[in-house]
Backbone as a ProteinNet text record, in pm:
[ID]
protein_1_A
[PRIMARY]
XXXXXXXXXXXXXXXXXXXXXXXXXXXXXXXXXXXXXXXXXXXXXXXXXXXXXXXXXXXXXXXXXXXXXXXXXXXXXXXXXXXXXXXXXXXXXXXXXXXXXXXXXXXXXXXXXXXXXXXXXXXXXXXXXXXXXXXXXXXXXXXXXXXXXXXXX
[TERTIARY]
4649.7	4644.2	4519.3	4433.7	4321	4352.4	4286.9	4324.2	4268.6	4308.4	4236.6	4101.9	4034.1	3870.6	3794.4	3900.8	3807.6	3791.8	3890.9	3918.8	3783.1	3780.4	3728	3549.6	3555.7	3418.4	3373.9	3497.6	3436	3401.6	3498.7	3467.5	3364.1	3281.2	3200.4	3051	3075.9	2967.4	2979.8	3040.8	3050.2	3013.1	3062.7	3017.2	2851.4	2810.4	2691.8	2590.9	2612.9	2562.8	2551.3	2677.1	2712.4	2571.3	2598	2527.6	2338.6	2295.1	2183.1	2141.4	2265	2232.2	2158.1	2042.3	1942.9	1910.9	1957.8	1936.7	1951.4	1911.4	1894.6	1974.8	2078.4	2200.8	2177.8	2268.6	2257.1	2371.7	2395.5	2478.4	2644.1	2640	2728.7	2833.7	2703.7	2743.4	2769.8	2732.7	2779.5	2885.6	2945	3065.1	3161.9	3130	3234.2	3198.8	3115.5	3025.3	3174.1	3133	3265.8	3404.3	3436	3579.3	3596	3536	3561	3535.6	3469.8	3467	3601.4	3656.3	3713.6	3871.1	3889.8	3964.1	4005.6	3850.5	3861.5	3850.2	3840.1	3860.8	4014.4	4085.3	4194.5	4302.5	4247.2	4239.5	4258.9	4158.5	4134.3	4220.9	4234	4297	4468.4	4554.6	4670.4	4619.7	4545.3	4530.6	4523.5	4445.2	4453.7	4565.5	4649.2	4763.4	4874.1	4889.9	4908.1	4923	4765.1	4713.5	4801.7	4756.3	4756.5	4967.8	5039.4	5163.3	5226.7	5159.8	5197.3	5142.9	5033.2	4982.2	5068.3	5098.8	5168.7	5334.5	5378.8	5477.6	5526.7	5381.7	5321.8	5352	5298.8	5282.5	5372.2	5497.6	5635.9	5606.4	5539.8	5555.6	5619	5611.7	5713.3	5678.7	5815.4	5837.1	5706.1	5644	5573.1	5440	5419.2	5295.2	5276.2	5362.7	5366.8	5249.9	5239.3	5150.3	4975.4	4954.4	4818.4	4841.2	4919.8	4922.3	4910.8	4981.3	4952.4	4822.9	4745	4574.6	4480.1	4559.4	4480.2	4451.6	4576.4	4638.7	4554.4	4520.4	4458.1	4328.4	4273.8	4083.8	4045.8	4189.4	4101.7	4153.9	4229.3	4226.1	4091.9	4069.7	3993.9	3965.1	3869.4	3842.6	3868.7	3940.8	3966	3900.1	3745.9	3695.9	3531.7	3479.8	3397.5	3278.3	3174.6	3052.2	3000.2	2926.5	2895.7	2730.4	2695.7	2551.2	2423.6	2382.5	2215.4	2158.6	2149	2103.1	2000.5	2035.9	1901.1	1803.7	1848.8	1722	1653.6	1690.4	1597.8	1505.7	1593.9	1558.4	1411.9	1429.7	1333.7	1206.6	1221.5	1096.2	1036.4	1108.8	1068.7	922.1	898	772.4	909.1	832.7	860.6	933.1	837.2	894.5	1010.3	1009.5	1098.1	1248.2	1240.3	1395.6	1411.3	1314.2	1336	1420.9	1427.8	1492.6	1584.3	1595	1785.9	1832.6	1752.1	1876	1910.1	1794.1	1819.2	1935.5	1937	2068.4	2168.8	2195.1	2322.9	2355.4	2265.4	2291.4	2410	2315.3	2324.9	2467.8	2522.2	2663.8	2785.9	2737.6	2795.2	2807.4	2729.2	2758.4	2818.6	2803.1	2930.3	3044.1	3123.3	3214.7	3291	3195.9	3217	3231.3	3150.6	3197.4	3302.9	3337.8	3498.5	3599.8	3597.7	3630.2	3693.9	3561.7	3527.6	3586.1	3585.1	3631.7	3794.9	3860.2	3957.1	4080.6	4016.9	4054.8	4016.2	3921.7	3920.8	4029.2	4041.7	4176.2	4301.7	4300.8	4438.6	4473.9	4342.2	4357.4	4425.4	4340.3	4354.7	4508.3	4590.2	4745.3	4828.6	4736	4857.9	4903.7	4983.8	5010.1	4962.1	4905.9	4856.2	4930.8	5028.1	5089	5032.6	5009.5	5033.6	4861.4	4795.6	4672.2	4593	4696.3	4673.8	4662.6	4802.5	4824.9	4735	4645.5	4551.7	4414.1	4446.6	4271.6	4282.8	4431.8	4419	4444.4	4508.3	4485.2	4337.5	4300.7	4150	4005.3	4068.6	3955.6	3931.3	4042.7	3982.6	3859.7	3848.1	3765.6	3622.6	3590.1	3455	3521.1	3538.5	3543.6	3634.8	3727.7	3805.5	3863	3869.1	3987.4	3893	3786.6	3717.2	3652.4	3585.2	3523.7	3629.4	3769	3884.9	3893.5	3902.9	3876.1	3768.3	3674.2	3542.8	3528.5	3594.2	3501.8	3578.4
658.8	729.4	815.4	805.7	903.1	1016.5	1117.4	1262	1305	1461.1	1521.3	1532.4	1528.3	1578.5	1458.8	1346.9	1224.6	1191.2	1233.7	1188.2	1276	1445.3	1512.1	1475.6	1415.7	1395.2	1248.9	1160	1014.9	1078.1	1157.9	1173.5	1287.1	1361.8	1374.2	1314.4	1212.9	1164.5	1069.7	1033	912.6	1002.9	1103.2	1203.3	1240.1	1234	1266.6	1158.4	1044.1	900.4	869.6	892.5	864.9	927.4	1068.5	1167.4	1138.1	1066.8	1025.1	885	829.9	672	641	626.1	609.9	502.3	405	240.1	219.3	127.3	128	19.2	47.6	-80.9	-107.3	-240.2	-199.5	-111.7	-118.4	-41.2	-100.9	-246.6	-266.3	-252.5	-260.6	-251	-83.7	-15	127.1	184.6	83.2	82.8	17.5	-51.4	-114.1	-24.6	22	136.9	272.3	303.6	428.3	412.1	302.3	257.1	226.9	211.7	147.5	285.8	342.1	533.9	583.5	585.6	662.5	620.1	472.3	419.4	460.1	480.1	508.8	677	747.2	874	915.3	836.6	824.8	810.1	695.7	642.7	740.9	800	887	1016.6	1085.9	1169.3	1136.5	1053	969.7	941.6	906.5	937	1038.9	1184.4	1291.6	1380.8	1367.9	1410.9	1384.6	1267.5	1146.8	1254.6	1271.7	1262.3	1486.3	1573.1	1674	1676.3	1592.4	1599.4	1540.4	1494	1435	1548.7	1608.9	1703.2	1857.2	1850	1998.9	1991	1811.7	1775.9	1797.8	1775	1743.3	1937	1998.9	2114.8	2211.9	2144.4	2220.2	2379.2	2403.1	2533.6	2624.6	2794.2	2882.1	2938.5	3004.7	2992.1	3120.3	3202.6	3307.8	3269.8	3090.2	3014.2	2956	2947.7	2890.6	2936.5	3043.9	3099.8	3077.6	3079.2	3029.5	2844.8	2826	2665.1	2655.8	2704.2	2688	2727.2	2801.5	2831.2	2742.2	2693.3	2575.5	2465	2393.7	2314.2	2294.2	2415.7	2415.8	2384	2473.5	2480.1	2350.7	2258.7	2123.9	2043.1	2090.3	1959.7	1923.5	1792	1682.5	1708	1767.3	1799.7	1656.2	1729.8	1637.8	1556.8	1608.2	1460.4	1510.4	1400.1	1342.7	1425.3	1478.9	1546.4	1450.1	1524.8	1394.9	1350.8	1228.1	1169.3	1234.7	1284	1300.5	1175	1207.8	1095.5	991.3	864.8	768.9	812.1	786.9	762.1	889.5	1042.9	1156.1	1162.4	1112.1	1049.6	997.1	900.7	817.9	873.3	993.2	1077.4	1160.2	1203.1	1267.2	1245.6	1363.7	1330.6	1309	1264.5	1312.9	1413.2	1497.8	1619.3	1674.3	1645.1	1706.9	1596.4	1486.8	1421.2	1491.4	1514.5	1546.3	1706.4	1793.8	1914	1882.5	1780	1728	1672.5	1641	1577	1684.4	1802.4	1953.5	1998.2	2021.5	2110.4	2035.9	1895.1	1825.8	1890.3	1859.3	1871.6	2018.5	2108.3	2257.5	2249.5	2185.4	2165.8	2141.2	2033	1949.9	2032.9	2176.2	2220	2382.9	2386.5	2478.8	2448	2309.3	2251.1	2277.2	2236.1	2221.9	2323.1	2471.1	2607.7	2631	2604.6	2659.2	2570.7	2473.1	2373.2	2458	2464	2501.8	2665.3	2723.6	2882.3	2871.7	2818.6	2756.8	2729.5	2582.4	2601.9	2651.7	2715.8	2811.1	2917.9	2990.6	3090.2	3022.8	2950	2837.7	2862.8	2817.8	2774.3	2863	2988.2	3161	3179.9	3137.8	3130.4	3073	2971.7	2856.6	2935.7	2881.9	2902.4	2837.9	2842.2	2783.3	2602.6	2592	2442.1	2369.5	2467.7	2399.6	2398.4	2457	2462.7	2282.1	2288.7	2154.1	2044	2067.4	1941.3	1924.2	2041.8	2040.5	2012.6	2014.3	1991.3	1847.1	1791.5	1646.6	1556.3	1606.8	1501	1525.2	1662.7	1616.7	1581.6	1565.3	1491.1	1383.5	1272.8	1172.5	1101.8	1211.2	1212.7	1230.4	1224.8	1331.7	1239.4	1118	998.6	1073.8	1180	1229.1	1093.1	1032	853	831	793.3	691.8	767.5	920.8	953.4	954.9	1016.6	1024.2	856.4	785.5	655.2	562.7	624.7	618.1	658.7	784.7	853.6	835.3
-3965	-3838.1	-3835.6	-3729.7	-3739.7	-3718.4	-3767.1	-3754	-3660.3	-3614.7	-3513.6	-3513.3	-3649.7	-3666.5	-3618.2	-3657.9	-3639.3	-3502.3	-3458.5	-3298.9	-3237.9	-3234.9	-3192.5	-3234.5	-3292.8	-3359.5	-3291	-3310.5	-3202.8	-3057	-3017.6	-2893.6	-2857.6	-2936.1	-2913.6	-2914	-3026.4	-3035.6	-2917.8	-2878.8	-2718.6	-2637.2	-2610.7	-2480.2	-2539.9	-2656	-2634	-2583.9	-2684	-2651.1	-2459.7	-2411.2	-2279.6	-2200.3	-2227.4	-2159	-2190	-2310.3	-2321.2	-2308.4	-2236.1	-2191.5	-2051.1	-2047.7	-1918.2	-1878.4	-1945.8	-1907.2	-1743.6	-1672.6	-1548.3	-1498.7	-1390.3	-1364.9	-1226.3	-1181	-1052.6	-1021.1	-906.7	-763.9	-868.8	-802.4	-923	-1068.1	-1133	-1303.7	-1290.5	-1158.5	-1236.8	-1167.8	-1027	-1047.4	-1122.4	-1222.1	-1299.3	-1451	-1459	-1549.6	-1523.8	-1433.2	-1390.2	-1417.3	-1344.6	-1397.5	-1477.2	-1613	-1732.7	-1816.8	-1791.7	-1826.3	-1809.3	-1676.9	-1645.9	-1704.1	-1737	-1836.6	-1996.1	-2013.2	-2137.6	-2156.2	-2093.9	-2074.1	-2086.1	-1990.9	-1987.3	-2121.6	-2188.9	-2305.1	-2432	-2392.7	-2510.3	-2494.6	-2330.6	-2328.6	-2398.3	-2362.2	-2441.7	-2558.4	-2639.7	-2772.4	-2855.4	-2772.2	-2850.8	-2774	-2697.6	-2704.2	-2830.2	-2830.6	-2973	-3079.6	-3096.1	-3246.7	-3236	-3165.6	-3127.2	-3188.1	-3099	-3097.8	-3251.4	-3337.7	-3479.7	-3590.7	-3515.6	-3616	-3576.9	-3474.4	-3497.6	-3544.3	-3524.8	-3612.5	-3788.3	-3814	-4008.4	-4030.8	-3949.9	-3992.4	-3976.4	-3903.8	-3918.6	-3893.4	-3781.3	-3764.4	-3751.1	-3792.2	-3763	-3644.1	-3556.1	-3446.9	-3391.8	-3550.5	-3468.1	-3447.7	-3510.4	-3473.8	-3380.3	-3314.6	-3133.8	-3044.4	-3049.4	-2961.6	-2974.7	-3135.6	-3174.2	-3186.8	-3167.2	-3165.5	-3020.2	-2919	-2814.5	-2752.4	-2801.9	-2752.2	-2806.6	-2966.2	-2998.4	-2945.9	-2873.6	-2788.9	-2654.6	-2591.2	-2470.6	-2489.4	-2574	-2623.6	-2633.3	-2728.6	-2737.5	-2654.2	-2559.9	-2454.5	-2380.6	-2388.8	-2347.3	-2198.6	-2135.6	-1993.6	-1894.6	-1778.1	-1674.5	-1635	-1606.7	-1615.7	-1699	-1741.4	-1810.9	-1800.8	-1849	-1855.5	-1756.6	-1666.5	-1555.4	-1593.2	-1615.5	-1637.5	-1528.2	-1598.8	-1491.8	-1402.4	-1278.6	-1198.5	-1197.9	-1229.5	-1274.6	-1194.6	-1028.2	-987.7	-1014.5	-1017.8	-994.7	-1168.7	-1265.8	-1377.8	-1419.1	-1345.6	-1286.6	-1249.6	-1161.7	-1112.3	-1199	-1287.5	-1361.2	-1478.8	-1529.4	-1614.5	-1743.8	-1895.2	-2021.4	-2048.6	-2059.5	-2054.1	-2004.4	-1851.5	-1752.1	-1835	-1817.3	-1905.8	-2011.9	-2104.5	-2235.7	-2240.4	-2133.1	-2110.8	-2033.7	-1966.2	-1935.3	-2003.9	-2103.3	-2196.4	-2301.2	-2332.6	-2388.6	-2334.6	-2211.6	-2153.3	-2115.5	-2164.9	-2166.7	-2328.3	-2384.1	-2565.6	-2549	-2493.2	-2515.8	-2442.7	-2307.3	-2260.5	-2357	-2430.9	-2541.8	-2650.5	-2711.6	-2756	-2741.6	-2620.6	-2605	-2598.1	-2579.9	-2584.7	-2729	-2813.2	-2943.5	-3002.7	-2987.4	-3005.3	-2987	-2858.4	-2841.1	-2938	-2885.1	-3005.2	-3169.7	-3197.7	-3353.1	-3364.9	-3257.8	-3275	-3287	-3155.4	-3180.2	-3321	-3371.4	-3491.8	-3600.6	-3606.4	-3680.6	-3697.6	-3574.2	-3538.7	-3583.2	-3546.2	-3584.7	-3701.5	-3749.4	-3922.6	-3961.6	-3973.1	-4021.9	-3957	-3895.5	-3899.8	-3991.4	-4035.5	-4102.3	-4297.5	-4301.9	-4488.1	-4516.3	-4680.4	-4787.8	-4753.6	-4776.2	-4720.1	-4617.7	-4512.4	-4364.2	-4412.8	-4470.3	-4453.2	-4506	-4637.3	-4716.9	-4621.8	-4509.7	-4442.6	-4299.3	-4262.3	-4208.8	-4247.5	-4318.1	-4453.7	-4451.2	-4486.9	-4535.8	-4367.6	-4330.5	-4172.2	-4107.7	-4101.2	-4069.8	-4148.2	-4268.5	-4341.1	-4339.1	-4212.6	-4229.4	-4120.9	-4098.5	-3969.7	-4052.1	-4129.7	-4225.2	-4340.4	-4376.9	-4474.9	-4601.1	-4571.7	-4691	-4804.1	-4737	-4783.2	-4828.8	-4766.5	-4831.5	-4955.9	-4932.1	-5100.3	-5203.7	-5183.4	-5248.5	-5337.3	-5230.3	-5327.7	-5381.7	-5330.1	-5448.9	-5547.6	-5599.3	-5723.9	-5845.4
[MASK]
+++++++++++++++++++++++++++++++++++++++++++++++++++++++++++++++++++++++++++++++++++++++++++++++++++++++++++++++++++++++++++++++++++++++++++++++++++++++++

């Protein structure tokens, strides 16, 4: 089962990829471009509910952790809809330069996301016991190849 880190980490790296994809479609391909986004947006949102609802299962919380589980809960929910792409055609007009600082202040979007994100569980963490901590360490390490070095060395 993938863990939360891994999840949070695919799906950022897609939202970043997404957000620096400038290839040129028609009218078309980017309505079937959208709907196939907005699918897998979908997708993903039912997956990290999933992953979110098994992990606060594993960690058998006490009832006075509800409340930092529940802020955790919110921070990383998956926004309604999608970081929206910079416009080909105005894209298009642009110099070098001028793309090269929209795709800066998508980055810089993407990483305020991830701040909160990261502040988040952090706080979380700093709730859990020594136990619950283990079983947070080990479900999201597999997101960051925990399995796989574990069975390398």
């Amino acid at each position: 089962m993938k863990s939360l880190r891994s999840f949070l980490i695919t799906a950022g790296v897609l939202l970043g990829f997404s957000g620096l994809s400038f290839a040129q479609t028609t009218p078309a391909s980017d309505t079937h471009h959208s709907e196939c986004s907005e699918k897998m947006h979908l997708h993903m949102g039912q997956r990290h509910a999933q992953h979110l609802s098994a992990l606060k299962s594993k960690l058998q919380l006490q009832s006075s952790q509800e409340q930092t589980w529940s802020t955790f809960e919110k921070a990383m929910q998956i926004p309604k809809e999608p970081m929206p792409h910079p416009d080909r055609a105005a894209l298009e007009k642009m110099t070098t330069p001028e793309r090269l600082d929209q795709m800066q202040a998508h980055k810089e979007k993407m990483d305020v996301r991830m701040r909160k994100n990261s502040d988040a569980t952090k706080s979380f963490y700093a709730t859990l016991t020594d136990l619950q901590k283990k079983v947070f360490d080990a479900e999201t390490a597999h997101g960051m190849g925990g399995e796989t070095h574990r069975h390398q060395r």
